[in-house]
C-alpha positions in Angstrom: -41.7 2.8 -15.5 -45.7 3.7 -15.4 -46.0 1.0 -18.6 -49.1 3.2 -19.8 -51.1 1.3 -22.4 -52.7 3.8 -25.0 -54.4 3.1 -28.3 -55.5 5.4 -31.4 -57.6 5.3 -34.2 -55.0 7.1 -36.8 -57.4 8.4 -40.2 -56.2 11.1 -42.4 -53.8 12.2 -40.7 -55.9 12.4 -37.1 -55.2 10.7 -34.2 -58.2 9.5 -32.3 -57.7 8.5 -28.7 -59.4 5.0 -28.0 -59.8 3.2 -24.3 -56.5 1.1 -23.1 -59.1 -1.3 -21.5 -57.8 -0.6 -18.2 -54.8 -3.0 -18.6 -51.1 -2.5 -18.1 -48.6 -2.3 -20.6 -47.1 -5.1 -19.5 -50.5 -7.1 -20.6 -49.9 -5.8 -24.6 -46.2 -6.5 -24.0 -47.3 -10.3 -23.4 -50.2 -9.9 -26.9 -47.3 -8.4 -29.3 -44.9 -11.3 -27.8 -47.9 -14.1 -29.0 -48.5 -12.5 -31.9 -44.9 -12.9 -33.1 -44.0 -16.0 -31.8 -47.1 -17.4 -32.4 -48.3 -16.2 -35.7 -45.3 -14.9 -37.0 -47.1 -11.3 -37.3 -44.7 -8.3 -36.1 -47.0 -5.6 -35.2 -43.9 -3.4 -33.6 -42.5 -0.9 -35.3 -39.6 1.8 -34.8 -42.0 4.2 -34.3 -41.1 8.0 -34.3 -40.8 7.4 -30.3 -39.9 9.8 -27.7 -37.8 8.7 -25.0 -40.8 8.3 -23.0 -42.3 5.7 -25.1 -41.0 1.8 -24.1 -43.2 0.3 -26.4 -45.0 0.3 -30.0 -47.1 -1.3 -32.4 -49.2 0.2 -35.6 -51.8 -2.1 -36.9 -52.5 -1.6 -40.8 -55.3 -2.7 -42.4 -53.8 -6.2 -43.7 -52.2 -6.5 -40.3 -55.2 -6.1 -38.5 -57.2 -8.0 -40.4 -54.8 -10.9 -40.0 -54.2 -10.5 -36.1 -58.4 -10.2 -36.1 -59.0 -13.1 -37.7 -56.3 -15.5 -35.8 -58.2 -13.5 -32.4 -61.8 -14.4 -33.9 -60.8 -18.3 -34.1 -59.4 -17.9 -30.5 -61.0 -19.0 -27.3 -60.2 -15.8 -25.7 -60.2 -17.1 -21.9 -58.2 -20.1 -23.0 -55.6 -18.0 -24.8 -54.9 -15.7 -21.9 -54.8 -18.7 -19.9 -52.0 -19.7 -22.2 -50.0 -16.6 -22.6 -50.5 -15.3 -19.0 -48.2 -17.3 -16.7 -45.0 -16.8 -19.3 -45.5 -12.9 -17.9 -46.7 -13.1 -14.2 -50.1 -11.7 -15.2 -53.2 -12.7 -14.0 -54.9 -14.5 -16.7 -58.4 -11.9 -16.5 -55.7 -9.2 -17.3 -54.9 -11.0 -20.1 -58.2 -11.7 -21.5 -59.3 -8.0 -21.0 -56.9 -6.9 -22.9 -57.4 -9.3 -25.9 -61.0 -8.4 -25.5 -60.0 -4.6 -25.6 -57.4 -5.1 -29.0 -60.3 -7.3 -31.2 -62.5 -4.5 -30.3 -60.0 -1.8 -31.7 -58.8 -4.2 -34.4 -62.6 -4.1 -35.7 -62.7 -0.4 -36.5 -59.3 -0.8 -38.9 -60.8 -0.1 -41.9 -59.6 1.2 -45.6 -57.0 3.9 -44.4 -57.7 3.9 -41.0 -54.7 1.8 -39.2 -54.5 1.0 -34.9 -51.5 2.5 -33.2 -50.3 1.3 -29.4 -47.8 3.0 -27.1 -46.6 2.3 -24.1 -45.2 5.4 -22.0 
């Protein structure tokens, strides 16, 4: 399993490939499990997947909007810190990848929505 963390910028019908932030799968794995147990957002999706795909989310503009806001009142380091050891991941992993998602969250706008895979 190569847990492959990929993001894109999806706007009329493109698909624009954004950085993973150099983080494993395993680190957004960790995110989408805070988001829902923690601010009861569900960000996966049954996404049209192909058997290569272990994971999924797609970030709408109200979604995103929520999830950015609840990241903008975080502490970002102390949230890793948080949601790090439940997953065995170093808590720099983590934060990266927090920092990486409110980056992409930022450019959701209008009809522009955030999709993550895992492959």
């Amino acid at each position: 399993m190569s847990q492959i963390a990929s993001f894109y910028l999806l706007k009329d019908g493109q698909r624009q490939e954004l950085s993973g932030g150099d983080c494993s799968g395993a680190v957004y794995m960790a995110i989408w499990d805070w988001c829902e147990y923690e601010l009861d957002l569900d960000v996966r999706f049954p996404a049209p997947q192909t058997e290569d795909t272990l994971d999924s989310a797609l970030l709408e503009e109200e979604l995103a909007s929520k999830l950015l806001a609840a990241l903008r009142e975080q502490d970002l380091l102390e949230l890793a810190a948080e949601i790090a050891p439940d997953w065995d991941l170093p808590a720099e992993a983590v934060q990266s990848g927090l920092e990486t998602l409110r980056s992409h969250l930022e450019l959701v706008r209008g009809d522009t929505a955030l999709l993550y895979e895992m492959i």
